[in-house]
N, C-alpha and C positions, 0 to 999 in steps of 0.2 A: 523274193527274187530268186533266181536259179542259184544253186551251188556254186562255191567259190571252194577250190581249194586254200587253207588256212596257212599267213608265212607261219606262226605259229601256235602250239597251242599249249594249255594253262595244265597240267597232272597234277591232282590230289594225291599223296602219297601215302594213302590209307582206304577208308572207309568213309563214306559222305561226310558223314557228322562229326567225323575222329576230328582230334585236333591235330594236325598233321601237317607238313609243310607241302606247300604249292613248287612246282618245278615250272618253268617255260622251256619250249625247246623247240625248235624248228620241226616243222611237221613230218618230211622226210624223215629225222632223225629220230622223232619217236615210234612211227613205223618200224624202221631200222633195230630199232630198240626191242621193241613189240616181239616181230617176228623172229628174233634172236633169241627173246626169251622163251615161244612156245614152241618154235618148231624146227628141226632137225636139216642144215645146210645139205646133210648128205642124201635126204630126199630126192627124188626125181623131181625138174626142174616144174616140171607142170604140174606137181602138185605143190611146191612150193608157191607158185602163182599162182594159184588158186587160192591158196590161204589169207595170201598176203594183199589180192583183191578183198574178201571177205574181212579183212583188219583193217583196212582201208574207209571200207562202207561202214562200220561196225564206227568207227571214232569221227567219219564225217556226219555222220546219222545225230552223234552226240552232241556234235560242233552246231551243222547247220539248226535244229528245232532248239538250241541252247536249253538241253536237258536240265542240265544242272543250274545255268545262270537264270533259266526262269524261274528257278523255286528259292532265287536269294542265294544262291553259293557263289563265291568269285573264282572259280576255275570250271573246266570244260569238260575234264573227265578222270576217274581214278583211275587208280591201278592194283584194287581191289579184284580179283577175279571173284568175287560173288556179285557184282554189280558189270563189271567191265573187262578190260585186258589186260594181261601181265606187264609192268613197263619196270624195270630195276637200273636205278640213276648208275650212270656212271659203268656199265656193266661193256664188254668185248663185244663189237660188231661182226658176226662172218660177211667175209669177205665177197662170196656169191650173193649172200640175200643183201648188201649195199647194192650190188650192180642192179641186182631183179628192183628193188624201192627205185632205186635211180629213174632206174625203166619206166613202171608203172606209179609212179606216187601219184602223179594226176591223172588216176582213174578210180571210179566207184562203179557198183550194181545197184543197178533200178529195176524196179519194177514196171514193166510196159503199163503206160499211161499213167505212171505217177514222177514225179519230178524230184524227188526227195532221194538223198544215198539211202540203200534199204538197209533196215536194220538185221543186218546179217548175222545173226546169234548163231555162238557155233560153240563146241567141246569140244576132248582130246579122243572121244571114243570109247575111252580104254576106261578109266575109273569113271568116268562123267560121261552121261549119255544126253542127247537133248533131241529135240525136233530139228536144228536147221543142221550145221555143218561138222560131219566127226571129223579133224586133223587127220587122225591114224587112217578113217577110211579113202580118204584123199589120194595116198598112196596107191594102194591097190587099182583104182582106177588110173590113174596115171601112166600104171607100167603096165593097162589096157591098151594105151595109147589114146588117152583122150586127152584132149587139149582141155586148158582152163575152164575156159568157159564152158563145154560140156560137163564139167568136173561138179562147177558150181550150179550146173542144171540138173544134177542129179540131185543135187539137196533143197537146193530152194525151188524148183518148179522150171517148166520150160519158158515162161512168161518174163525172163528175166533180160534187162541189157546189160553191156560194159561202156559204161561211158565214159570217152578217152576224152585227151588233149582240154581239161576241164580248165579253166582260167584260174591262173594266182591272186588271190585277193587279199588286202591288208585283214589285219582284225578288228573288225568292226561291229559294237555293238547293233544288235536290233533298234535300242531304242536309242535315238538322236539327241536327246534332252531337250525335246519340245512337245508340253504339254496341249494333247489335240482337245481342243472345247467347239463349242458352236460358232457352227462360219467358216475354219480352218478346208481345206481340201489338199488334196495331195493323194500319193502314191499311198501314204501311210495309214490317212484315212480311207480309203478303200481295200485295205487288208485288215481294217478292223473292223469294217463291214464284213467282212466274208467270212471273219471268223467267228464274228458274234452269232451270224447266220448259221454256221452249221451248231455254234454251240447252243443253240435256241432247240435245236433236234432232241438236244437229250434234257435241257432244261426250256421247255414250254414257255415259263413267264415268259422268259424273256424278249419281247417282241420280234418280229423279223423287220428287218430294214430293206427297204423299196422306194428307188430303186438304191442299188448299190453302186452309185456315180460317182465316191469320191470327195464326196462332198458333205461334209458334218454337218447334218440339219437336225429338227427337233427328232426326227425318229430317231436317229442314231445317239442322238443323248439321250432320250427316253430308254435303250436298248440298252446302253451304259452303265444308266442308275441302275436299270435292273439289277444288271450283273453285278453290279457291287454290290447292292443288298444281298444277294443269294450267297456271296463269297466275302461278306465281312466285312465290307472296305468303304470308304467313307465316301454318302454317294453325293456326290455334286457333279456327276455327269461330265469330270474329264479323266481323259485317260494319262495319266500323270506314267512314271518311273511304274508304282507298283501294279496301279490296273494294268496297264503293258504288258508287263510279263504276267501277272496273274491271268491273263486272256490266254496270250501265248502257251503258258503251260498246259490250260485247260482244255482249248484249242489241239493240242498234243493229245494229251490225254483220248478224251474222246476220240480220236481219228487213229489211236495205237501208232502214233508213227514211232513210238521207239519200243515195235513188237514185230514179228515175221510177218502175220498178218496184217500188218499196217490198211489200212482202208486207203493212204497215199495221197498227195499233194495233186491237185490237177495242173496241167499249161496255165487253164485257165484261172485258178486261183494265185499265181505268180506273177500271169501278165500284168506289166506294169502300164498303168492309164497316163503316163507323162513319161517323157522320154529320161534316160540311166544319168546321161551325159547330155551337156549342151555346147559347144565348140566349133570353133572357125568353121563356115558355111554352112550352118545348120539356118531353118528357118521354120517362122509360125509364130503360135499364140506363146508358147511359154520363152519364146523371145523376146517377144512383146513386153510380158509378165517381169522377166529377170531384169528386162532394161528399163523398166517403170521404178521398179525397187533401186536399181541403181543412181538410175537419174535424180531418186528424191536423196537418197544418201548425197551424193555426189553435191547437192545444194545445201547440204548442211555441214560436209565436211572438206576441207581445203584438201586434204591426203586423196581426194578423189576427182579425176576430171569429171567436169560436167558431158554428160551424153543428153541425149535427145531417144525418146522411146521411140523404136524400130523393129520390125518383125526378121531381120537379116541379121549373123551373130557375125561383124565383120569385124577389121583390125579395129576400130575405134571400141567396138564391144571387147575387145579382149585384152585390148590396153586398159579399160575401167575394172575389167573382173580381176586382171593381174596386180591394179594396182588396191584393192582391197584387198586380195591374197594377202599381200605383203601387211599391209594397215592393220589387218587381223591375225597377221602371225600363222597363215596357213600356207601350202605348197604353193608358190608365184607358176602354175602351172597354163593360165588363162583359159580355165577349162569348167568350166558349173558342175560339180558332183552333187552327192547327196549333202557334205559337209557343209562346199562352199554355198550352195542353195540354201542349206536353214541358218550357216550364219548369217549371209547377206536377206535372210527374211527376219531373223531375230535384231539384227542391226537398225531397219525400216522400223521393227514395232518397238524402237527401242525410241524413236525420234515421234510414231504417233502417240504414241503412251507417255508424254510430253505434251502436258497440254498449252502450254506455252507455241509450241509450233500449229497448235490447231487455230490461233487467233487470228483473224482478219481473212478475207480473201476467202475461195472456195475450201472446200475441204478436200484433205487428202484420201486415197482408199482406206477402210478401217483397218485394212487387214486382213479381215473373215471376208467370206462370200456370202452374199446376201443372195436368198432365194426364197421359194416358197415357202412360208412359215417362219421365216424371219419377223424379227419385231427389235423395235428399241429408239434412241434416237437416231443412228445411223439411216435406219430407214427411215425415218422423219426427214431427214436431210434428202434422202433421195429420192422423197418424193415431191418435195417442196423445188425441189431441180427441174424433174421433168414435166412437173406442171407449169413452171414459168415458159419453158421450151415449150411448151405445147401454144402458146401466145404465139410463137412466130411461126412454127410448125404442128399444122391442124391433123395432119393424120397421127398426132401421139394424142391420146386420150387425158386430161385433166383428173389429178386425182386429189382426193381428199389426205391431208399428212395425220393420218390415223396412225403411223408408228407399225403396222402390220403389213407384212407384203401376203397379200393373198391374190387371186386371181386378176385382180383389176389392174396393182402395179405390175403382175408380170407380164398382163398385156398389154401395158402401156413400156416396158421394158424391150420385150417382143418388136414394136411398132418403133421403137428409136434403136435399136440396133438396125433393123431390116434398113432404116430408112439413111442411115450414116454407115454400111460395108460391112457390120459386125454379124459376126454367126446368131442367127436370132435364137437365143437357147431360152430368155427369159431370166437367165443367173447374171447377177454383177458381179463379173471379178475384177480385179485389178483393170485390164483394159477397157470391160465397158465404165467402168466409174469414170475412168479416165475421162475418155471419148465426154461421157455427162458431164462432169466437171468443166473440163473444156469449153463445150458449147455452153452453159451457163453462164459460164466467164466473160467468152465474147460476146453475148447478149449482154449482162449486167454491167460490164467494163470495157467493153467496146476491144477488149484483147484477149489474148490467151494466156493466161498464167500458169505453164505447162512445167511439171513438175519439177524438171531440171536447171527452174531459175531462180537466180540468186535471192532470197527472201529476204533478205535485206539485215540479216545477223550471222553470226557465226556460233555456231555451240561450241562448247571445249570437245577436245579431239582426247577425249577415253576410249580409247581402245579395250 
């Protein structure tokens, strides 16, 4: 996802490895601190802003690729200057570079057509020389009369932006603590496509994944294992806590984003395949999606009204999501993030993974996305669906319950979507299982036992 400025961030008050105590301190104020520490209030103001952009990119570059948190360390950046920036707890603010932070904190320097804060590496000039930014030389240009960002385009190249007015964001780990295996899709699984993809450039084995939809199928667990063999880690083909960052770091690595040279993030490897946020008047498939998971919750748990799945996120949707906010002890915000999304999907696999709720009556969605090269019982079941439905409706194909979705179920998949309003993609998610389930039910039971109805028990309310 695009940069977020951090409300705060984690300082190591040593050396990576030292044993050394961790500080937290609002991100402003370690700037504040930063700039205090290396460079001189009595400077002309433009090259103090120049600096102080460069400090900026310099600790967002370390925040955003989670430098340090993908190699296993639980803070964001030291205060080593052989590794990073000078930061001294507790040390006197000047009172000009407060106003200049104030001004500029939410802004970083990119590199045109890359999305990432650049890794803006810089020295004092004088005893320390480097490739990207001298402090001391800053001046001189300044009392040139060059503005900041000319200033910084003397050092890092003319291909550079200032990206202002960037969004405040909580601190949020990368990884959500949900472990992606086969079937799963999402935002998340499609950044682990794209990274395995480039990391497949410098390490061959590793298969490339095609296409890169989003969607955890056999290639991208076959690309998984790889990766885990090559990099030690125990391969059963999910990306748990450590392959995560083990990707992410490697991921890094190879593409230098934390070097001047950075090779850089594209648009395109950020855009996200599912929308950030879902909230009052929003509409589509992943409304459909959130209010299917809700609806099955909402039948098993009293703490939750019963909804009905709907492609419109109106007050009745946002009275059910508020009132799990609360049930799960998150922000009663009535708003779907990334949070409230994998709880309310950890919540659902918490009730299918219960096989006591899978007895009688149709079955629920698995969870996972079934598609090509799917196999198991799941797909047994849903094949043994749309060949009873092909008895009343001839244009879907009869299939044999071989347990493998290969060409024949997705064209009988294909051929019950087109034929009931659904995007004919060939994949079951959530809504076409649904839509199957559904028409099974009223063939087999003469009704619809739609996931928002009382199943006739109550589970205990474990929050």
């Amino acid at each position: 996802m695009p940069p977020v400025i951090p409300e705060f961030i984690t300082v190591h008050l040593g050396s990576p490895n030292s044993n050394a105590q961790n500080v937290t301190v609002s991100f402003p104020d370690y700037i504040k601190n930063v700039a205090s520490s290396e460079i001189y209030p009595t400077w002309p103001e433009n090259a103090i802003r120049a600096n102080i952009y460069a400090q900026l990119s310099f600790a967002l570059n370390r925040y955003y690729t989670e430098f340090y948190r993908s190699q296993g360390y639980d803070f964001d950046i030291t205060n080593d200057t052989q590794f990073d920036q000078f930061y001294v707890p507790e040390r006197n603010i000047f009172e000009s570079i407060s106003r200049i932070v104030d001004d500029i904190f939410d802004s970083y320097v990119q590199r045109q057509g890359a999305v990432e804060p650049l890794f803006t590496a810089y020295c004092n000039g004088t005893t320390v020389t480097c490739e990207g930014l001298s402090q001391w030389g800053t001046v001189p240009l300044a009392n040139q009369g060059l503005i900041p960002y000319e200033i910084l385009q003397s050092f890092y190249g003319d291909d550079i932006n200032i990206v202002t007015d960037v969004p405040i964001g909580a601190n949020v780990p990368s990884f959500q603590g949900i472990n992606y295996s086969l079937g799963m899709a999402g935002n998340d699984v499609k950044s682990i496509q794209i990274k395995l993809n480039r990391i497949s450039n410098n390490y061959p084995a590793i298969p490339k994944i095609h296409p890169v939809d989003g969607v955890f199928g056999p290639e991208t667990e076959d690309a998984v294992k790889e990766f885990q063999r090559i990099f030690n880690l125990g391969q059963d083909g999910v990306v748990g806590r450590s392959t995560w960052y083990r990707i992410n770091y490697i991921y890094n690595s190879v593409k230098r984003l934390s070097e001047l040279d950075s090779e850089g993030i594209t648009l395109q490897e950020v855009q996200r395949q599912y929308p950030e946020l879902l909230q009052l008047g929003d509409t589509g498939l992943p409304v459909q999606v959130i209010t299917y998971y809700l609806a099955v919750i909402g039948a098993f748990y009293n703490a939750l009204p019963q909804i009905e799945v709907k492609d419109t996120f109106d007050e009745q949707v946002r009275e059910a999501v508020i009132a799990f906010q609360k049930a799960y002890g998150l922000t009663p915000d009535g708003i779907v993030g990334a949070q409230t999304w994998n709880e309310i999907y950890r919540a659902y696999l918490g009730i299918i993974e219960d096989e006591e709720n899978l007895k009688g009556g149709v079955r629920l969605f698995p969870g996972r996305v079934i598609r090509i090269g799917s196999s198991g019982q799941d797909v047994v079941i849903l094949q043994q669906y749309l060949s009873y439905i092909a008895d009343t409706y001839p244009e879907i194909p009869k299939l044999p319950a071989t347990g493998f979705f290969g060409q024949q179920t997705q064209n009988a998949v294909r051929q019950y979507q087109t034929l009931f309003g659904l995007e004919p993609t060939g994949i079951v998610g959530a809504v076409t299982w649904n839509s199957i389930a559904g028409t099974y039910s009223d063939l087999t039971l003469g009704y619809s036992k739609q996931p928002g109805q009382f199943p006739g028990y109550t589970l205990k309310e474990n929050y």
